[in-house]
N, CA, C and O atoms as CSV, one atom per row, in Angstrom:
chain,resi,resn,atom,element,x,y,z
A,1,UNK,N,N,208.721,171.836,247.933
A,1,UNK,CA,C,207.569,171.954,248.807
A,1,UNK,C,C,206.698,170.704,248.732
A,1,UNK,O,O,206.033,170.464,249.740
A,2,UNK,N,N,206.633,170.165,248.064
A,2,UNK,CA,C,205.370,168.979,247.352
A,2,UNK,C,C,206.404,167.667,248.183
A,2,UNK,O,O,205.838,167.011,249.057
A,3,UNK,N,N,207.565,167.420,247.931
A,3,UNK,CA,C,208.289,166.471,248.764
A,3,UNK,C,C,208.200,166.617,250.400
A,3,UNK,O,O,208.050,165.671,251.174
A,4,UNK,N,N,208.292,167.628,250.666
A,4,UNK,CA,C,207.955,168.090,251.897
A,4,UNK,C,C,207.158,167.750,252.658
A,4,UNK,O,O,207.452,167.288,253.760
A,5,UNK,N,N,205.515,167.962,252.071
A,5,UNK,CA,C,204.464,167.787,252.417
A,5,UNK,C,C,204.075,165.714,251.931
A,5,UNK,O,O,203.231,164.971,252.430
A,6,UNK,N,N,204.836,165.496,251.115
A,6,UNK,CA,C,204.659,163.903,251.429
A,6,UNK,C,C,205.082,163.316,251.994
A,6,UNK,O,O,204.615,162.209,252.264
A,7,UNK,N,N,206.742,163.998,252.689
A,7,UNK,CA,C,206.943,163.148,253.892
A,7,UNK,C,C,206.175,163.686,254.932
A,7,UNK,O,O,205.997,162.926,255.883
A,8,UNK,N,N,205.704,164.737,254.994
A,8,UNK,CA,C,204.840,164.910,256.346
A,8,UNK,C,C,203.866,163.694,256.314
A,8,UNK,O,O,203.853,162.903,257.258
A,9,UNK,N,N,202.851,163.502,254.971
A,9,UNK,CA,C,201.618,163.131,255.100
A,9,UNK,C,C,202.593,161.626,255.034
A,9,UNK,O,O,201.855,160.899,255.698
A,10,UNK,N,N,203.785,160.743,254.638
A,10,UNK,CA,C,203.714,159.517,254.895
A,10,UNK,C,C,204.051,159.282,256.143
A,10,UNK,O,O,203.764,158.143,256.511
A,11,UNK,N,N,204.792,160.266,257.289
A,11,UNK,CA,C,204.982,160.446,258.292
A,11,UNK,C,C,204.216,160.145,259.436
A,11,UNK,O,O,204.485,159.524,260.464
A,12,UNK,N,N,202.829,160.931,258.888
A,12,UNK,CA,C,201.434,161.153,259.529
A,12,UNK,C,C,200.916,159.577,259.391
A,12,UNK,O,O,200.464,158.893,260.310
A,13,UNK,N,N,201.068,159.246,258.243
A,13,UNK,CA,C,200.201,157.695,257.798
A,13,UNK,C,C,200.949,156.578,258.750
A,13,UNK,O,O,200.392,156.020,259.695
A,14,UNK,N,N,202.461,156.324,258.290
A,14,UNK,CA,C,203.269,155.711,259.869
A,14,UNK,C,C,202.756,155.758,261.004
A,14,UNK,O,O,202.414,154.708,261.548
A,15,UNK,N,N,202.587,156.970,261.615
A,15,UNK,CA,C,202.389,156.511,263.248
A,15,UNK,C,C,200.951,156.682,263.368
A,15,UNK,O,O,200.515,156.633,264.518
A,16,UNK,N,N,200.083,156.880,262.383
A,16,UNK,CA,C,198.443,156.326,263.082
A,16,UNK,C,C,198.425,155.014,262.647
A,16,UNK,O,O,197.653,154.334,263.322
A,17,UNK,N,N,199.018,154.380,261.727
A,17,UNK,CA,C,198.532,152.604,261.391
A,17,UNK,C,C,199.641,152.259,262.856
A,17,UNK,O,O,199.131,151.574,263.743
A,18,UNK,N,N,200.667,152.597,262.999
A,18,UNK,CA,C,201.704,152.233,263.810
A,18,UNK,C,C,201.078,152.140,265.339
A,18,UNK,O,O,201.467,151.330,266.181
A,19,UNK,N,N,199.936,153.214,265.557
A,19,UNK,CA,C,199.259,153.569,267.060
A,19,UNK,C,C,197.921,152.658,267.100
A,19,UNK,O,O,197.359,152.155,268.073
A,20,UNK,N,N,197.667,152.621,266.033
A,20,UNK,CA,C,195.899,152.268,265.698
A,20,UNK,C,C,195.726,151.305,264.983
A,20,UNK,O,O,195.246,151.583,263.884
A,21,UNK,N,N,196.029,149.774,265.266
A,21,UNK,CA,C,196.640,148.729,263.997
A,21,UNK,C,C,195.038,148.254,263.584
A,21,UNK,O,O,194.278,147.487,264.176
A,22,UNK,N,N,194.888,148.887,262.564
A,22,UNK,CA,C,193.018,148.913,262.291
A,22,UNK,C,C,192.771,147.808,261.406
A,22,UNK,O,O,191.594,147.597,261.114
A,23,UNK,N,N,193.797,146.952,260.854
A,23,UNK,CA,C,193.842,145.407,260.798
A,23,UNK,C,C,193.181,144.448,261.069
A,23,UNK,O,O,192.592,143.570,260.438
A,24,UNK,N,N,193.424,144.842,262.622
A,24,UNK,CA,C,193.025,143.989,263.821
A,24,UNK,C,C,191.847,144.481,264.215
A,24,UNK,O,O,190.952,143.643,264.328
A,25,UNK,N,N,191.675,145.201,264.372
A,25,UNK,CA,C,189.896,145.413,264.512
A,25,UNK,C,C,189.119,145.031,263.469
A,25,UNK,O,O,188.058,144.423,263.610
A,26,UNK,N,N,189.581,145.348,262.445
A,26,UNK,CA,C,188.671,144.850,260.837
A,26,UNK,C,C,188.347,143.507,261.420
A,26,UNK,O,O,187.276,143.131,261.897
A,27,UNK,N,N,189.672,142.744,261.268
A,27,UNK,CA,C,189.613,140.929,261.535
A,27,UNK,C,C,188.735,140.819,262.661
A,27,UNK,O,O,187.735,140.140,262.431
A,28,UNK,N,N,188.824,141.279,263.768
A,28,UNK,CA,C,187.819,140.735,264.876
A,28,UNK,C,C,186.352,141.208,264.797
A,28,UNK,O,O,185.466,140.604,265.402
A,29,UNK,N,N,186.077,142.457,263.929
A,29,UNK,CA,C,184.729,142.428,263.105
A,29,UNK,C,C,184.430,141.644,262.714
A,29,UNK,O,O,183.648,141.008,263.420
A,30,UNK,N,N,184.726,141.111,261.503
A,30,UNK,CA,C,184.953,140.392,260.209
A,30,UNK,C,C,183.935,138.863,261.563
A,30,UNK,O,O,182.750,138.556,261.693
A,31,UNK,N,N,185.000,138.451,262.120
A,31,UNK,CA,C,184.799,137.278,263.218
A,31,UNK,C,C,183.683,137.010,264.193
A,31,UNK,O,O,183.247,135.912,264.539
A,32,UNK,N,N,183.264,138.322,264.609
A,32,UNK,CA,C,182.333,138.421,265.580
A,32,UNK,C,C,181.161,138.879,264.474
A,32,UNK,O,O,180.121,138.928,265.131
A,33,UNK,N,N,180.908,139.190,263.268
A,33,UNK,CA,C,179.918,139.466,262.622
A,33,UNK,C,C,179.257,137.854,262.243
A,33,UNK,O,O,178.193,137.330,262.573
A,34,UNK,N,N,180.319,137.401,261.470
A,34,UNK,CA,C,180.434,135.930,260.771
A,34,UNK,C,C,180.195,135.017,261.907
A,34,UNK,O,O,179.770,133.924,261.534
A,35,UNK,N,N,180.346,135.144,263.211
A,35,UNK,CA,C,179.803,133.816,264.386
A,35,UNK,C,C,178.593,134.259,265.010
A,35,UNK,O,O,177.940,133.527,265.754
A,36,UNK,N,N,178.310,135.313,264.760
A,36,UNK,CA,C,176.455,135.715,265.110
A,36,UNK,C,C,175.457,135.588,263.862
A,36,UNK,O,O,174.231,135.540,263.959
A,37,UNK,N,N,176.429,135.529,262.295
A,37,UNK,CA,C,175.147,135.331,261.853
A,37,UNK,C,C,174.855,133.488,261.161
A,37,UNK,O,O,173.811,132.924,260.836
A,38,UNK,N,N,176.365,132.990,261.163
A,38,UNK,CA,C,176.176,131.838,261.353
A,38,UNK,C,C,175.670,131.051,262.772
A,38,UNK,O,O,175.414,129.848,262.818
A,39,UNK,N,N,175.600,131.791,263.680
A,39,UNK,CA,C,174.624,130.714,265.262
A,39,UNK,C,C,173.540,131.254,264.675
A,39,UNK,O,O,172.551,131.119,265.396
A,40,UNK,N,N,173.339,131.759,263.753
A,40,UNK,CA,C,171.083,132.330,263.207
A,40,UNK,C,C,170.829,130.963,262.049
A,40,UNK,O,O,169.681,130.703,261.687
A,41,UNK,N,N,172.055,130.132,261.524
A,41,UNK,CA,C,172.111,128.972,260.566
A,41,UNK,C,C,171.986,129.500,259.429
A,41,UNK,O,O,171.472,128.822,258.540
A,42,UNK,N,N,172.440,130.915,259.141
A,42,UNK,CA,C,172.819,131.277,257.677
A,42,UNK,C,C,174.030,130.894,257.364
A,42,UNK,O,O,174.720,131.370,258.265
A,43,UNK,N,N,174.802,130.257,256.554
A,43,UNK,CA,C,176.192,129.681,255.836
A,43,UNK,C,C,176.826,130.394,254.966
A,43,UNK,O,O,178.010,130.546,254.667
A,44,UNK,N,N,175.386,130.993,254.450
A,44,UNK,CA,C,176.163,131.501,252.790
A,44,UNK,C,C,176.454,133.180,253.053
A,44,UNK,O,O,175.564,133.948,253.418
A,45,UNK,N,N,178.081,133.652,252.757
A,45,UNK,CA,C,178.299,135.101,252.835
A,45,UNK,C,C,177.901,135.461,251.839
A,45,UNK,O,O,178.395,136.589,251.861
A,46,UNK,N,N,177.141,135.391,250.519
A,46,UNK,CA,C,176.731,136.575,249.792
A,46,UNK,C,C,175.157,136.631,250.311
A,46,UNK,O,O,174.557,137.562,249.773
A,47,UNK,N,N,174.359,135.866,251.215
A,47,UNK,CA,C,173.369,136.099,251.201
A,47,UNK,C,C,173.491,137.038,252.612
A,47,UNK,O,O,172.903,138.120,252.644
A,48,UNK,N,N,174.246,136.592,253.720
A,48,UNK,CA,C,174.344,137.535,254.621
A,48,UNK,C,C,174.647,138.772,254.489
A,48,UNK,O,O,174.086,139.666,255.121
A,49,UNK,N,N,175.730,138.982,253.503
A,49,UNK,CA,C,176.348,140.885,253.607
A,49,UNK,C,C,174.678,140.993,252.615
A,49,UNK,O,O,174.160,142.008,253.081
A,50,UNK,N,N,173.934,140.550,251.787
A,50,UNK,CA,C,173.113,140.675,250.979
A,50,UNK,C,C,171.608,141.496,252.246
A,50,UNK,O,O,171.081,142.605,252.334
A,51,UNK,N,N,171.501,140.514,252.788
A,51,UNK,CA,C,170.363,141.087,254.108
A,51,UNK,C,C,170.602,141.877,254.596
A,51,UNK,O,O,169.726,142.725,254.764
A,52,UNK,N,N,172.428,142.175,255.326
A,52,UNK,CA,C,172.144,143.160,256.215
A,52,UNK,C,C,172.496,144.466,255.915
A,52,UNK,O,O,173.389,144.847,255.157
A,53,UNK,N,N,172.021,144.865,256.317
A,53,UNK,CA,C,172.190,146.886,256.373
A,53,UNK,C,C,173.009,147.544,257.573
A,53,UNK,O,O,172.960,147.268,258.772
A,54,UNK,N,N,173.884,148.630,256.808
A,54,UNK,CA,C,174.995,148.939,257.698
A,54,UNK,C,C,174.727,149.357,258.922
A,54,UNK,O,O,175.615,149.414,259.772
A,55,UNK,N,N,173.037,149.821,259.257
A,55,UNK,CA,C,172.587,150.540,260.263
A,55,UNK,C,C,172.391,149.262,261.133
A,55,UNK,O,O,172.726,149.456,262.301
A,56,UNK,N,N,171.960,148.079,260.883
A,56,UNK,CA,C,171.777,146.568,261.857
A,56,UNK,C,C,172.899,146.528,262.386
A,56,UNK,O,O,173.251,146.403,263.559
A,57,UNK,N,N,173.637,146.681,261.114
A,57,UNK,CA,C,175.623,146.275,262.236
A,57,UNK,C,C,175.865,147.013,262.976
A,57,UNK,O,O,176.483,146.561,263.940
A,58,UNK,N,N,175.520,148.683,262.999
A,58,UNK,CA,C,176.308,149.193,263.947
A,58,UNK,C,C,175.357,149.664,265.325
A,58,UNK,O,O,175.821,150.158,266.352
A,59,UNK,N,N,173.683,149.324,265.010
A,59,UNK,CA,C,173.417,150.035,265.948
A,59,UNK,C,C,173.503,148.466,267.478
A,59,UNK,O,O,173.166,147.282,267.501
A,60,UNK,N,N,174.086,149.349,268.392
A,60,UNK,CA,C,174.421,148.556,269.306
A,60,UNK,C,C,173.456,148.432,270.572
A,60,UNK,O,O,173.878,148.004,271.646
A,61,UNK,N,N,171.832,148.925,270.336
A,61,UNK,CA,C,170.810,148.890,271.206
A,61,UNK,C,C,170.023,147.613,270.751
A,61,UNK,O,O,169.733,146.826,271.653
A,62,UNK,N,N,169.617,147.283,269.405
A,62,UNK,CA,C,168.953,146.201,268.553
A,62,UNK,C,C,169.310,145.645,267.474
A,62,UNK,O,O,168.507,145.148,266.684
A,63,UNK,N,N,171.059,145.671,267.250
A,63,UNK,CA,C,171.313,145.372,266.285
A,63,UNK,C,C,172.384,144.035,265.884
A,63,UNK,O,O,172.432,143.360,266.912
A,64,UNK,N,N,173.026,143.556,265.094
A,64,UNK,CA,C,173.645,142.488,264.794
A,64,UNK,C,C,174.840,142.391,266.358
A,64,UNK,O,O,175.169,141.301,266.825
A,65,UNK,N,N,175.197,143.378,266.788
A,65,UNK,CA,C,176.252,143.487,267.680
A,65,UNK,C,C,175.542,143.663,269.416
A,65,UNK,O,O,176.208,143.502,270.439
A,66,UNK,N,N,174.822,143.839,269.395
A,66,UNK,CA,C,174.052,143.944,270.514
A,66,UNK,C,C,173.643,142.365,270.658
A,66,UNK,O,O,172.505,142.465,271.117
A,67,UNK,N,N,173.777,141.672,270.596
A,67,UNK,CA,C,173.294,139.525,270.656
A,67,UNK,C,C,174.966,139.107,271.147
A,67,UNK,O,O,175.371,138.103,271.733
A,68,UNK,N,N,175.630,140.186,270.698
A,68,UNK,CA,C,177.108,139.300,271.051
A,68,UNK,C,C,177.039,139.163,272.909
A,68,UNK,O,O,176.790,140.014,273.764
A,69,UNK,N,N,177.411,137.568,273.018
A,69,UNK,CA,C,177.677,137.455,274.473
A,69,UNK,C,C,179.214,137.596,274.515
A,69,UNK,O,O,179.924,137.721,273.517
A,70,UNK,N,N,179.706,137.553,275.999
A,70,UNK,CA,C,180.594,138.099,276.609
A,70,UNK,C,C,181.853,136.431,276.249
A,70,UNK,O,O,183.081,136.509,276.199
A,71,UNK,N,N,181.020,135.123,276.061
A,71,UNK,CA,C,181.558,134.325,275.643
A,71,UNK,C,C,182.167,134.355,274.138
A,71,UNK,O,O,183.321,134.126,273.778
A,72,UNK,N,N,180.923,134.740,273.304
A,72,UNK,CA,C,181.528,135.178,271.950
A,72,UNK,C,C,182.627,136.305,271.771
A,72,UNK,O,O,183.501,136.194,270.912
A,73,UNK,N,N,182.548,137.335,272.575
A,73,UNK,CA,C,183.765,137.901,272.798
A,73,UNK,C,C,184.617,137.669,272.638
A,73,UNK,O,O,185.414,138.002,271.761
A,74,UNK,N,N,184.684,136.893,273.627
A,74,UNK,CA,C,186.363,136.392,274.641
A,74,UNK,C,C,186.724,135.203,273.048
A,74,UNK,O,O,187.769,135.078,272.409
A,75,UNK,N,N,185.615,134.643,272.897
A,75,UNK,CA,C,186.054,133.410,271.322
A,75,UNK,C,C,186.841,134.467,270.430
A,75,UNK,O,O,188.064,134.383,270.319
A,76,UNK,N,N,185.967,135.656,269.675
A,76,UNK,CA,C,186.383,136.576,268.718
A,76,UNK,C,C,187.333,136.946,269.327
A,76,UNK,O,O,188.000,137.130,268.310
A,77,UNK,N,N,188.068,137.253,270.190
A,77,UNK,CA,C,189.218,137.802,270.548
A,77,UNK,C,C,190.395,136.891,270.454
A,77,UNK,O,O,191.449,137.219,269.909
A,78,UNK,N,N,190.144,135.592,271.079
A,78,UNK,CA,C,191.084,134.357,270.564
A,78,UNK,C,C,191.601,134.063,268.756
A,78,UNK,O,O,192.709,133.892,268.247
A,79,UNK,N,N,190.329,134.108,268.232
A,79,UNK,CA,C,190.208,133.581,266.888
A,79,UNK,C,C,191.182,134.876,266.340
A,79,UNK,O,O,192.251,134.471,265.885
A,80,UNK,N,N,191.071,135.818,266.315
A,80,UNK,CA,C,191.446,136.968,266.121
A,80,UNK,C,C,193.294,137.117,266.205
A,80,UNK,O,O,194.151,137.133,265.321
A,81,UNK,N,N,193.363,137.204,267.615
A,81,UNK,CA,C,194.547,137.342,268.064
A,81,UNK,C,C,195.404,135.785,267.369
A,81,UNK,O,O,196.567,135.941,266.998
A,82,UNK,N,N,194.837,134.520,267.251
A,82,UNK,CA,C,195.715,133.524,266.317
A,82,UNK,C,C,195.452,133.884,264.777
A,82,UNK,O,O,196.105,133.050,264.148
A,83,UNK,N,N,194.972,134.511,264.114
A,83,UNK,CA,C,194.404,134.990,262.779
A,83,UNK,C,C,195.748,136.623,262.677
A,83,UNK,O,O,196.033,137.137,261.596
A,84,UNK,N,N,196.137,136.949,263.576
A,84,UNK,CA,C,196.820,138.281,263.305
A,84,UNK,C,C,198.947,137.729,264.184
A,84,UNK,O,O,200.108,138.139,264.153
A,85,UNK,N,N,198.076,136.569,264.818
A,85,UNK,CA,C,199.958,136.015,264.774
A,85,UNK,C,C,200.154,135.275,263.591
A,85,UNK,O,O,201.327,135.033,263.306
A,86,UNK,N,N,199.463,134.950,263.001
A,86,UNK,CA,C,199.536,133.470,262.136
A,86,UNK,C,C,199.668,134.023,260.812
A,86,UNK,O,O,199.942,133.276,259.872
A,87,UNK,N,N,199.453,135.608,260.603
A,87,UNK,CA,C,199.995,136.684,259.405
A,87,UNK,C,C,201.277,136.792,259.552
A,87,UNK,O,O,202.118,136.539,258.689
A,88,UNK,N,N,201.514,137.255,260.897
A,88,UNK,CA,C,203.225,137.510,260.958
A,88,UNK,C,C,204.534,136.370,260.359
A,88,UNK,O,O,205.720,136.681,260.467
């Protein structure tokens, strides 16, 4: 029974990383966080993750992600997409 239920659950783990490659979203976080708070002329990452609070990053009305332009985008999506071929 216990073998059973771990191939279910490694089964289960396969096709959501396999559907949902959450990798790649991390990395283009990671990218689009790090080019908004370096255009503010902060450099140093322990002082940035140090300032901000998880509620700045995610709220998307006044927060670290709400400043992203549609140019920084389209950059984070480039940087990203050569950052996740350049693993393979």
């Amino acid at each position: 029974m216990d073998e059973l239920a771990k191939k279910v659950q490694e089964k289960y783990i396969e096709d959501l990383t396999s559907k949902y490659p959450l990798h790649r979203f991390l990395i283009l976080f990671m990218v689009i966080f790090f080019m908004l708070t370096y255009q503010n002329g902060n450099v140093d990452i322990y002082n940035i993750l140090n300032q901000t609070s998880l509620k700045e990053v995610f709220d998307f009305q006044g927060g670290v992600l709400s400043e992203l332009s549609m140019l920084q985008l389209m950059q984070a999506l480039i940087i990203s997409l050569i950052l996740n071929s350049s693993h393979k």
